[in-house]
ROFIFI-638854 format. One record per residue (C-alpha): residue in three letters; y, z, x. Coordinates in steps of 0.001 Angstrom, whole numbers, plus 500000, padded with zeros to 6 digits. Layout:
ROFIFI-638854
ALAYZX
...
***
This chain:
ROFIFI-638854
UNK285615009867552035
UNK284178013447553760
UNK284767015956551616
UNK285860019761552063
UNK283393021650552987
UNK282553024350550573
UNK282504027257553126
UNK283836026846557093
UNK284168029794559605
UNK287730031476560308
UNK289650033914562448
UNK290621035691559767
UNK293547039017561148
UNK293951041304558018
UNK296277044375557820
UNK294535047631558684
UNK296891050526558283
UNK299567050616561116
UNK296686047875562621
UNK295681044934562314
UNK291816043835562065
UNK290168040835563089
UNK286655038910562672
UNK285273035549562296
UNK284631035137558532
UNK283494032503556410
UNK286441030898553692
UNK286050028884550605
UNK288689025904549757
UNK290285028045547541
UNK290883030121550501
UNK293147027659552176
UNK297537027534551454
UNK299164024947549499
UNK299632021301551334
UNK298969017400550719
UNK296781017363553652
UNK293677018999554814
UNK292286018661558293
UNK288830019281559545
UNK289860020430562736
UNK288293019996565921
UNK290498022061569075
UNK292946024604568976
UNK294230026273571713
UNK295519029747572861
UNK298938030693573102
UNK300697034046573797
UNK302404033915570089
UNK298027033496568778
UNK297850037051570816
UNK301595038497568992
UNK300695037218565589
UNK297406039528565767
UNK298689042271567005
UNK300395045543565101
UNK303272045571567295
UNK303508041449567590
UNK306130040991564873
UNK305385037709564616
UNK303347037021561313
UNK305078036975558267
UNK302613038085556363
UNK298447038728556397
UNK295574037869555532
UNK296363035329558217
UNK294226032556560263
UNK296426032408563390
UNK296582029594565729
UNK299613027528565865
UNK297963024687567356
UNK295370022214565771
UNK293847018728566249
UNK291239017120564579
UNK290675013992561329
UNK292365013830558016
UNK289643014568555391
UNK292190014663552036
UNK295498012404553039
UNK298963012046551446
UNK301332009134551646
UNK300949007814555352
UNK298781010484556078
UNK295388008569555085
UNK292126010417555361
UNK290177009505558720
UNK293663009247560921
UNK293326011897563926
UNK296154014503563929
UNK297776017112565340
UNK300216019936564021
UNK302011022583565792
UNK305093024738565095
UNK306403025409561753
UNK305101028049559501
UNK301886026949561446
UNK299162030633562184
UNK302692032934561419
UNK303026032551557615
UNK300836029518557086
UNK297163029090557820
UNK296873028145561257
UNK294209026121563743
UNK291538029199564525
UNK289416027538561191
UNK287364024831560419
UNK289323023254558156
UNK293065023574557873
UNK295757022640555020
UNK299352021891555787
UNK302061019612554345
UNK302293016232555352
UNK305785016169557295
UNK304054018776559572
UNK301309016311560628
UNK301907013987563654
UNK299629011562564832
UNK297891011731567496
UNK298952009270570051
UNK296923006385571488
UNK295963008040575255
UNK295188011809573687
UNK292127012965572832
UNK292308015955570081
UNK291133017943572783
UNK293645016558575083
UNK296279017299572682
UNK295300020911572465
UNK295475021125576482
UNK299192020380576009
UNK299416022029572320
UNK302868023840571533
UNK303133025029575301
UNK302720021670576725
UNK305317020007573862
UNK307008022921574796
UNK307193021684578812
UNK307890018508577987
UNK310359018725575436
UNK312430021141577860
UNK311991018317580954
UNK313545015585578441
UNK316509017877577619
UNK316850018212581452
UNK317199014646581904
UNK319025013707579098
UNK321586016003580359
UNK321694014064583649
UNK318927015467585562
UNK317179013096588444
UNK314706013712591033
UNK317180012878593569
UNK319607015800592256
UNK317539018366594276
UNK314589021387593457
UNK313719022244590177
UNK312850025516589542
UNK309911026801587173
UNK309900030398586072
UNK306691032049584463
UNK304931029181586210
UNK301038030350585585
UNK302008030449581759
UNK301276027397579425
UNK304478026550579288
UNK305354027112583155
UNK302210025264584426
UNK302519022216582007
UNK305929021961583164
UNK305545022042586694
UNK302401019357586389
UNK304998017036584281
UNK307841017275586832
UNK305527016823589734
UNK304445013896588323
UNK307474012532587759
UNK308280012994591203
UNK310644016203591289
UNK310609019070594129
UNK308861021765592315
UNK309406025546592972
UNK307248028015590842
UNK308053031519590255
UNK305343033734589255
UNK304403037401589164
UNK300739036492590422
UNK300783036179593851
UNK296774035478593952
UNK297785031984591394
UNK299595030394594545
UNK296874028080595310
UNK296880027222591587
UNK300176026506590948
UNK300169024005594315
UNK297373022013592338
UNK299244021144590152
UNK302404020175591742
UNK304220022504592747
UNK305897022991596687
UNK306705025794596935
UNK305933029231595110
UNK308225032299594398
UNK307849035730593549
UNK308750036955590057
UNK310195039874592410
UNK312858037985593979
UNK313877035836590474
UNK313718039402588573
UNK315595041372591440
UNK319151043034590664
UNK321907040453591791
UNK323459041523594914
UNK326625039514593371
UNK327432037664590018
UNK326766034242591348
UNK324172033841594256
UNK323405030653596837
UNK323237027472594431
UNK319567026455595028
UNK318596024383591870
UNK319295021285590044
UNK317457022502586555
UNK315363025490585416
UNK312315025357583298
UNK312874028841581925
UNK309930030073579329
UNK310772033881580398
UNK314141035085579812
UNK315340038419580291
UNK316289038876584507
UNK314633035495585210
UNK317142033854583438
UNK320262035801584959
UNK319102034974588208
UNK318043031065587299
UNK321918031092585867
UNK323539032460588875
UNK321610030319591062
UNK321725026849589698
UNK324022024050591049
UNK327024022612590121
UNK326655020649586448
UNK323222022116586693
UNK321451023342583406
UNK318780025912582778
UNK316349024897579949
UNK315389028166578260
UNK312533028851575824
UNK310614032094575979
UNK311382035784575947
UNK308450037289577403
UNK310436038223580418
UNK312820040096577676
UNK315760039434575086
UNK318703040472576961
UNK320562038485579471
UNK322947040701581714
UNK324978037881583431
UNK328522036927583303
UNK330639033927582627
UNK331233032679586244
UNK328187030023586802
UNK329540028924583534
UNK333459028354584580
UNK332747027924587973
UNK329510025732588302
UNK329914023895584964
UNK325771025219584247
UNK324680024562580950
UNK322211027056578941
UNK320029024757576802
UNK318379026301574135
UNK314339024751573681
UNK313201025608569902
UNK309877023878569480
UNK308948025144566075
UNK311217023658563824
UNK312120020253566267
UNK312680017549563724
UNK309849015248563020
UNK311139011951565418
UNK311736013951568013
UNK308781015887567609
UNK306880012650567863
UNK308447010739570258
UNK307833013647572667
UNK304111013670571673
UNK304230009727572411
UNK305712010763575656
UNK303441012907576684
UNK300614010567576199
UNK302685008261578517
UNK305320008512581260
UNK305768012721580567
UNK301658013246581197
UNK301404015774583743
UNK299398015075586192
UNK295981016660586771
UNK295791017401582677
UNK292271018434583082
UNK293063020866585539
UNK295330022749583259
UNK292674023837581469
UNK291775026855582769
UNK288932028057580214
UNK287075026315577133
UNK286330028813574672
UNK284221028458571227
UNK285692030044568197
UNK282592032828568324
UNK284401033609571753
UNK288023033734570508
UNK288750037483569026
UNK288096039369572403
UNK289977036466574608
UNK293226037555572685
UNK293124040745573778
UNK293224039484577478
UNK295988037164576608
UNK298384040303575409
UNK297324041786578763
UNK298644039145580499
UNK295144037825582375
UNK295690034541581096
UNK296420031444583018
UNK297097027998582751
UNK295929026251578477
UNK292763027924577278
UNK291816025768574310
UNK289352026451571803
UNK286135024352570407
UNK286615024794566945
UNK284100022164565091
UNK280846022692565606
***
């Protein structure tokens, strides 16, 4: 059996005053949180929560020192119950790089009923190409459809489209042979978002504007929503009859100023997408989805960089800027 290693590198994002500081630093096992299972992990990947968790104003860890990442893959070296050493894993959400230990290290230590497998068809480095973003996507599609979505029903919107989230989704749907709109505030990504799937491409002005009136020309049979604020008033008061708007991100904002008429009047549904604390079938049967009938097409193209862990600390700060595009994952084995 491999053993821990006695010292592995980390992100490691320590309070500093009103900030918060970051480097690459080398931990010791008795670094690592309690868990039954420790992971020498391979890929992580970047996600906009990663950039939050490090910053001062992020509110998102609970707590520091921290190793953020929510997002890891990689082999079992200590097992518990089913979870033998050897098995390739992967574990996202949870307490996972916000109040627990997260992917940016080495080696990694969770509980066991955080660890999925990682499905026949998925490379660890696959896996972190889709990561929380891309369960994210795909977990939002499948709530769609269960609620009686069909490719014959008409468009489907995507809002935030460039994002992890938005451009997983739009590959998935695409794939599955939807009409894909994108809506995105980079006008210079159009060529981008057509490569993987989608139609046609909007501009985050006209899905942000001020309505003209509280319900607008119904245009779509579902919204992939990972932006809230405006985007989401405007994906309300524009989505068919019995249509439903799949909603999982705030970076667009917290408040909704809409009112109850596509409700009462359309019969749209608001579905709320939590992907941190999905129970653990679900969880995996949309990871064994994703390696099958949900893979969006053109996976490899969603990766839009391939960073080392050496390479990570100033790549966050581009993230909070909003320069990032498409999954960015992270080579964290050596």
């Amino acid at each position: 059996m491999t053993e821990v290693p006695n010292r592995f590198r980390a992100l490691l994002a320590e309070q500093d005053g009103d900030d918060v500081r970051r480097e690459l630093r080398e931990l010791e096992p008795g670094d690592l949180p309690e868990g039954d299972v420790t992971v020498r992990v391979g890929w992580s990947s970047v996600n906009y929560k990663d950039a939050l968790a490090v910053s001062p104003k992020g509110r998102v860890a609970k707590g520091y020192p921290l190793v953020p990442g929510i997002d890891l893959a990689g082999e079992v070296i200590e097992g518990a119950g089913d979870v033998r050493a050897g098995t390739q894993v992967l574990v996202h959400g949870h307490d996972l790089g916000v109040a627990h230990h997260g992917g940016f290290a080495e080696v990694a230590r969770v509980p066991a009923d955080w660890v999925v497998p990682l499905p026949d068809g998925l490379s660890a480095r696959d896996a972190m190409a889709l990561g929380t973003a891309g369960f994210t996507a795909g977990l939002s599609v499948v709530r769609l459809e269960e609620h009686g979505l069909t490719q014959d029903a008409g468009p489907v919107l995507v809002l935030g489209a460039t994002g992890g989230v938005g451009s997983t989704a739009v590959a998935i749907l695409a794939g599955r042979g939807y009409e894909v709109h994108a809506a995105t505030g980079k006008a210079d990504e159009a060529d981008f978002l057509r490569s993987v799937g989608a139609g046609e491409v909007l501009s985050r002005e006209e899905t942000s504007a001020e309505p003209e009136r509280p319900m607008e020309k119904a245009r779509w049979a579902g919204v992939v929503d990972p932006v809230g604020g405006a985007a989401t008033a405007y994906a309300l008061r524009t989505t068919r009859y019995n249509g439903a708007v799949a909603l999982s991100g705030l970076t667009g904002g917290t408040d909704v100023q809409t009112t109850v008429f596509p409700f009462i009047l359309r019969g749209v549904s608001l579905l709320g997408i939590d992907s941190v604390n999905t129970a653990g079938d679900l969880r995996r049967e949309v990871w064994e989805r994703l390696a099958g009938d949900l893979r969006p097409q053109g996976l490899e193209e969603q990766i839009t960089r391939e960073i080392a862990l050496d390479d990570l600390d100033p790549f966050l700060d581009e993230v909070l800027a909003g320069r990032a595009r498409g999954r960015t994952v992270v080579r964290v084995g050596r």
